[in-house]
Every structure is written in C-alpha cells, then in structure tokens.
C-alpha positions, 0 to 999 in steps of 0.5 A: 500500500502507497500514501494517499491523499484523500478529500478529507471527511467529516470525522477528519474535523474531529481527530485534526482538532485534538492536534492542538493543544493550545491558542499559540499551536492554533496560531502557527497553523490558522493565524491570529483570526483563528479562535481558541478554545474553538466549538467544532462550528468555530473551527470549520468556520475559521479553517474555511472548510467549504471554501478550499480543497481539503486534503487529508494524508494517509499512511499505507495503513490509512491513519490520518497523518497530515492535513493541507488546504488549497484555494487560488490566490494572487494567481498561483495555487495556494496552500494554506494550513498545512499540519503534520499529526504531532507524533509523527513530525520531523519524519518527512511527512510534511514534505511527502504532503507538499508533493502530493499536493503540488502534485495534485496543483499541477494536475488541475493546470490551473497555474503555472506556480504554488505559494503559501504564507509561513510565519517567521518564526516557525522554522522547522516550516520554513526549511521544509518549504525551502527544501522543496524548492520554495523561495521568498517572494515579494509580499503581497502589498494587500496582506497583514503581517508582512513583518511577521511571515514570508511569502514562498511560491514555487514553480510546478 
C-alpha cells in the first residue's frame, strides 16, 4: 500500500482538532483570526472548510497523518494550513504532503506556480518549504503581517 491523499471527511474535523493543544499551536497553523478554545462550528468556520480543497494524508495503513488546504490566490495555487499529526513530525511527512499536493496543483493546470504564507518564526516550516524548492517572494502589498511571515511560491 502507497500514501494517499484523500478529500478529507467529516470525522477528519474531529481527530485534526485534538492536534492542538493550545491558542499559540492554533496560531502557527490558522493565524491570529483563528479562535481558541474553538466549538467544532468555530473551527470549520475559521479553517474555511467549504471554501478550499481539503486534503487529508494517509499512511499505507490509512491513519490520518497530515492535513493541507488549497484555494487560488494572487494567481498561483495556494496552500494554506498545512499540519503534520504531532507524533509523527520531523519524519518527512510534511514534505511527502507538499508533493502530493503540488502534485495534485499541477494536475488541475490551473497555474503555472504554488505559494503559501509561513510565519517567521516557525522554522522547522520554513526549511521544509525551502527544501522543496520554495523561495521568498515579494509580499503581497494587500496582506497583514508582512513583518511577521514570508511569502514562498514555487514553480510546478
């Protein structure tokens, strides 16, 4: 059995909720907007759940191991609140989420590149990103916190 990457399921809202034990985790993965304590009403609606592709990365025996998003913005795909399951960090599974899901970017031949927002501070996401090809690119001149994130994008 291979990795997959599969639309997630309603249940996937359930466990992705416990993999964060505080507002500041919540923070590095959803932003300042995102509320914490969250209802499961609160966190669909903050992590956009109807208005991206929502993505769930399975293990060859089909446990929920990362989550990802992608919309479209400033014409590129857009990933956004990307989450590897706490166990099983800093083993390469980010990086396996980011292919398929570069993947499934170039699939859709929509655009020509893929970017995403990372909080400075958040370096073991940074280095994941640039050591997938990522590079900073300009900040987009309408978006908060430039002070406090990069802008990478990355040609597919």
């Amino acid at each position: 059995m291979a990795w997959t990457l599969q639309t997630c399921v309603d249940v996937d809202i359930d466990e992705l909720m416990t993999w964060f034990p505080d507002a500041h985790s919540v923070d590095i993965w959803g932003g300042p907007k995102f509320r914490f304590p969250y209802t499961r009403d609160t966190f669909c609606a903050d992590c956009h759940w109807q208005e991206f592709s929502t993505y769930s990365l399975r293990d060859p025996h089909g446990k929920f191991s990362a989550f990802g998003q992608m919309g479209s913005r400033y014409g590129r795909s857009h990933l956004a609140r990307l989450i590897t399951h706490p166990e099983l960090r800093g083993k390469g599974i980010g990086k396996r989420l980011l292919q398929k899901l570069i993947d499934v970017a170039r699939d859709k031949k929509e655009f020509q590149e893929v970017a995403l927002f990372v909080y400075r501070a958040n370096e073991p996401a940074y280095q994941c990103y640039l050591s997938m090809g990522f590079t900073v690119h300009k900040y987009p001149d309408d978006m908060p916190m430039r002070d406090r994130c990069y802008y990478l994008t990355r040609t597919i």
